[in-house]
C-alpha positions, -999 to 999 in steps of 0.1 A, spaced: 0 0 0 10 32 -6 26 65 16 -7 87 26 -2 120 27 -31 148 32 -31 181 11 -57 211 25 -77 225 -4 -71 200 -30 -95 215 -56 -79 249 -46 -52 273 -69 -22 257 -50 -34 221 -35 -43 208 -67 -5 213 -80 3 195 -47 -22 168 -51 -12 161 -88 25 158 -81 16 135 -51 -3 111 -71 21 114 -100 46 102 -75 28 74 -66 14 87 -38 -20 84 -23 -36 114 -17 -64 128 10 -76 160 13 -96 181 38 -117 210 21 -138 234 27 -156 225 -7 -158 186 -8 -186 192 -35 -160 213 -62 -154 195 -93 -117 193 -102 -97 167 -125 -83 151 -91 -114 143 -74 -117 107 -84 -77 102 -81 -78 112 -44 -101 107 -9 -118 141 0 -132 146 37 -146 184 48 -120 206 64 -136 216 99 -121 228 129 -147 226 156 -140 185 162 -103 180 175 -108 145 177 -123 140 144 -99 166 129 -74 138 142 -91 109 125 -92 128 91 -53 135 92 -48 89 105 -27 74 84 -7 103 71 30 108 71 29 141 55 5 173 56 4 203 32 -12 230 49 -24 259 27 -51 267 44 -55 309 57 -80 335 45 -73 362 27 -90 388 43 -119 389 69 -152 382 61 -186 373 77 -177 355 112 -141 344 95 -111 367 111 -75 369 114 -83 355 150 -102 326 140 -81 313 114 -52 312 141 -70 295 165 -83 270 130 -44 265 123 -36 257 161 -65 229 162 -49 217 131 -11 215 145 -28 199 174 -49 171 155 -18 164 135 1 159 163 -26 137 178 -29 116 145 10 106 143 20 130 112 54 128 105 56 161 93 39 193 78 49 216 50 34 249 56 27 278 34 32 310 51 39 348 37 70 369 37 81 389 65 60 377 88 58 394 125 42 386 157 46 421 168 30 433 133 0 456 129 -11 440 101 -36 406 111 -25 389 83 18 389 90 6 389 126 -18 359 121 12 337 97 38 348 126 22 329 153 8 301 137 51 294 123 56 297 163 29 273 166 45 249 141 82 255 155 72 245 189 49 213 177 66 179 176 60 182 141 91 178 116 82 209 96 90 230 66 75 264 65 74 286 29 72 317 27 57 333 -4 47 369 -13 26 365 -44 19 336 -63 6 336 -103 -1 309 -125 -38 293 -139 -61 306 -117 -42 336 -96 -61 360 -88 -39 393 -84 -23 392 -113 -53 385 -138 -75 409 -122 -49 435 -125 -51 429 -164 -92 427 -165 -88 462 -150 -63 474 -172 -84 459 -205 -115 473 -191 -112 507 -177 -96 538 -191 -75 548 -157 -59 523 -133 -51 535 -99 -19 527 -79 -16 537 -41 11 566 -35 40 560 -56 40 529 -70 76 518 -56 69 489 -35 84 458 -46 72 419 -46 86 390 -58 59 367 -75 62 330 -77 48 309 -97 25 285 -81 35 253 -96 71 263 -89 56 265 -53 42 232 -53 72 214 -65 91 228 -37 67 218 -14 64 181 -26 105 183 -28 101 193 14 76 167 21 104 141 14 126 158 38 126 152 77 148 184 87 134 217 100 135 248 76 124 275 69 125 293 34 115 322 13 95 309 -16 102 336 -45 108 339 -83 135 350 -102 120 384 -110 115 414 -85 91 443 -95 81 473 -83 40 481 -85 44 503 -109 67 482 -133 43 456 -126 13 471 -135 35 486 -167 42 453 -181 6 440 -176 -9 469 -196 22 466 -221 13 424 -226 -29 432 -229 -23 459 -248 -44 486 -226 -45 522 -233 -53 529 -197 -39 560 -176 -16 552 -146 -25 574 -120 -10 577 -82 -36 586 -54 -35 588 -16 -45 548 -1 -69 562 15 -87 573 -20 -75 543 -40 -88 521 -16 -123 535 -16 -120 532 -57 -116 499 -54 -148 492 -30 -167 508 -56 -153 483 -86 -163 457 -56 -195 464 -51 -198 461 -88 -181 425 -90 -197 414 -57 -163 409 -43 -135 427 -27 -109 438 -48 -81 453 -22 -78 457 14 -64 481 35 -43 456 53 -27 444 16 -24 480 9 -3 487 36 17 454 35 26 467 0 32 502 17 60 486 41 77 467 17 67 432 31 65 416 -3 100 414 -10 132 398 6 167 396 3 168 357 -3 179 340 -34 153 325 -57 139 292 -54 111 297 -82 127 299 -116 94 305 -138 95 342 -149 62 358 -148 70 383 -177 74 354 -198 47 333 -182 24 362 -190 35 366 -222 28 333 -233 -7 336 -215 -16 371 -230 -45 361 -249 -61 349 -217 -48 371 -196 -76 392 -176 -104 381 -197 -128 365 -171 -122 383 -134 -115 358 -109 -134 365 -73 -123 357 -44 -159 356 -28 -174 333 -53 -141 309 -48 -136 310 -11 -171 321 3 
């Protein structure tokens, strides 16, 4: 019989590149989601239980059997009765139930620059949940990404169905904060090549290209061809022009805790690459596609 390992969100942008190199490997695959019901070209290849947090012990008996566990689950922002709060408190029940269930060992997808002493929820949030993790018996390997792209990202094609579909496009204050994307299948490779590792680590998951905003947004418009105006405003101001575009698309297109992670520069670091998928070429290649259909967040997650 085959290693079991689990995979969170296995229908989801970055599980299923997890769950396909898994299976590819020979590997069987279980994962726990938050939408057992999807449809997605794994679903007959793998088991799928519901992700839920309220049941320690049957939390535990989902995650029996496994040596490994990818864990990609966070929210983005938060919505309804979901917080920054309770998505801690989800990842601690999770650590715990793993522990409980015998897993071997977890690879963890984090963000960069995380802090514990942050303002921001969402560094605050990744910070104590990697504590969490360190202090676990758990052999562990934590990524940290800043932005992923790939099939189904969502940043980087909505940046393009703006640019293709309104004549000005509207950048917070300068423009000069950097990120470092990643592509996401470079992201699940790595993960996969951790899972087969027992030491402890911890490692900044970037590509080989670093971008300010305002290049960014540059080459986008320059790949889709838009004729759209650049144009810098106060956060404050671009953030509220973005809630209006939301309440359009029934989804929320920035935040002001991402706007000020972009603000302080937590989207870059000062590690070496371990992505090596460019996204100027990846877009490039995708340019036809490219911002046609905006993705929502809402619809995928809520």
């Amino acid at each position: 019989m085959s290693e079991l390992h689990v995979v969170t969100g296995a229908f989801g942008f970055t599980g299923k590149h997890v769950a396909r190199r898994l299976l590819d490997a020979g590997i069987s695959v279980r994962t726990l989601t938050g939408h057992p019901d999807r449809s997605s070209d794994v679903r007959n290849a793998i088991e799928v239980r519901p992700l839920q947090f309220t049941d320690i012990r049957r939390l535990a008996s989902d995650l029996e059997g496994a040596r490994v566990l990818y864990n990609t689950y966070w929210v983005r922002f938060a919505h309804g009765r979901t917080t920054y709060d309770s998505a801690v408190a989800n990842s601690l029940a999770f650590i715990r139930a793993a522990q409980e269930a015998g897993v071997e060992r977890i690879v963890h997808v984090s963000i960069t620059s995380p802090d514990e002493k942050s303002p921001l929820g969402y560094f605050r949030g990744k910070a104590g949940v990697e504590r969490a993790i360190r202090e676990s018996s758990l052999s562990h390997a934590i990524l940290r990404p800043a932005v992923l792209f790939g099939d189904e990202g969502i940043l980087i094609n909505n940046i393009a169905w703006l640019l293709r579909r309104f004549p000005l496009f509207v950048v917070p204050r300068s423009g000069e904060y950097r990120l470092q994307p990643i592509f996401v299948e470079d992201l699940a490779e790595l993960m996969v090549a951790q899972g087969k590792r027992d030491d402890n680590s911890t490692t900044d998951a970037i590509g080989p290209e670093t971008f300010t905003f305002n290049e960014l947004v540059t080459l986008v418009g320059r790949i889709v061809k838009s004729r759209a105006r650049v144009v810098h405003l106060p956060p404050t101001l671009a953030l509220r022009l973005s809630q209006i575009i939301g309440v359009m698309r029934r989804d929320v297109i920035l935040t002001r805790e991402e706007v000020d992670g972009l603000l302080a520069d937590l989207l870059v670091t000062e590690s070496a690459p371990t992505g090596g998928t460019k996204l100027s070429e990846w877009m490039t290649a995708h340019r036809e596609s490219l911002g046609r259909r905006y993705q929502s967040e809402l619809a995928r997650h809520f």
